[in-house]
C-alpha positions as CSV (number, residue, x, y, z in Angstrom):
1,X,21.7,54.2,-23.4
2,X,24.7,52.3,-22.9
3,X,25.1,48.9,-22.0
4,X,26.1,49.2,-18.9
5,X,23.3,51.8,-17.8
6,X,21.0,48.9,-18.9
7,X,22.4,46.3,-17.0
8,X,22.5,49.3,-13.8
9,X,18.9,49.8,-14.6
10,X,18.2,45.8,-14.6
11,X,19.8,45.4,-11.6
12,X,18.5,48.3,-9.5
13,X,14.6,47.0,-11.1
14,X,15.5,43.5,-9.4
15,X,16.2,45.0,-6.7
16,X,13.0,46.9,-6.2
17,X,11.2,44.1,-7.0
18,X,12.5,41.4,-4.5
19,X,12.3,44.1,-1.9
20,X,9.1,44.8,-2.1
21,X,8.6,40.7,-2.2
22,X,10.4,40.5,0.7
23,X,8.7,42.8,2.3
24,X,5.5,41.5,1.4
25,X,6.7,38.2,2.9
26,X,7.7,39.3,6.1
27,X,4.1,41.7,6.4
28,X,2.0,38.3,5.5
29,X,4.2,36.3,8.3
30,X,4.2,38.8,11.0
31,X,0.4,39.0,10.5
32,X,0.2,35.0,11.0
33,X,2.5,35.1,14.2
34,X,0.2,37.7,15.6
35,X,-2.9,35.5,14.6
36,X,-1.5,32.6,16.0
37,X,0.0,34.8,19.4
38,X,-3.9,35.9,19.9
39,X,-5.2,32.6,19.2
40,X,-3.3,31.2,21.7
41,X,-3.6,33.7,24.5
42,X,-7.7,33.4,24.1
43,X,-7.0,29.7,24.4
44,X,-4.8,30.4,27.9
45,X,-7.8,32.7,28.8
46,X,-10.7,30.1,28.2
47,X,-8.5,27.6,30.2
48,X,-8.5,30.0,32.8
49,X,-11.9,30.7,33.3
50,X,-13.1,26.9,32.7
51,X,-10.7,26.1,35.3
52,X,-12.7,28.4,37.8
53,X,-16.0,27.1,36.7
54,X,-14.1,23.7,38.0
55,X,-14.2,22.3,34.8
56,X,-11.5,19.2,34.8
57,X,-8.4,19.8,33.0
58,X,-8.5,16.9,30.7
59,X,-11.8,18.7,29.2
60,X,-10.2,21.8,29.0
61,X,-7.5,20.5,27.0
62,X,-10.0,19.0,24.8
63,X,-11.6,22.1,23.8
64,X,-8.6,24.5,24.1
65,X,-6.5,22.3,22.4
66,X,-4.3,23.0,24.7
67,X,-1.9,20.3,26.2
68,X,-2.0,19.3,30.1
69,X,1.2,20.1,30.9
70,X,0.5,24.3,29.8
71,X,-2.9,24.0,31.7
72,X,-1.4,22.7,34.7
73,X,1.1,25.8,34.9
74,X,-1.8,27.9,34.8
75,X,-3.1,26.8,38.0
């Protein structure tokens, strides 16, 4: 094999290998965004409901975690 079919091969292995890390990468963070997106949309719902139950805002943003300002668009 010639030299330059080994440096072809090199770079065409480097390639496949920071692909698949990139790939793997942009999987793990996707799955975090959509953790965090439902994480935050069960926090909206909860704020919801405790807001029905006339629960006062200030406690719902203690245990939503949730600031006032986002539970007060809700209403």
């Amino acid at each position: 094999m010639t030299l330059a079919l080994k440096m072809a091969d090199a770079r065409y292995d480097g390639y496949e290998e920071g692909f698949d890390k990139g790939r793997e990468a942009g999987l793990q963070q996707g799955l975090e965004q959509g953790r965090d997106q439902g994480a935050y949309e069960k926090a909206l719902e909860t704020a919801r409901t405790m807001y029905l139950d006339k629960v006062p805002i200030e406690t719902i943003s203690k245990y939503t975690n949730l600031p006032l300002d986002v539970i007060q668009n809700l209403l």
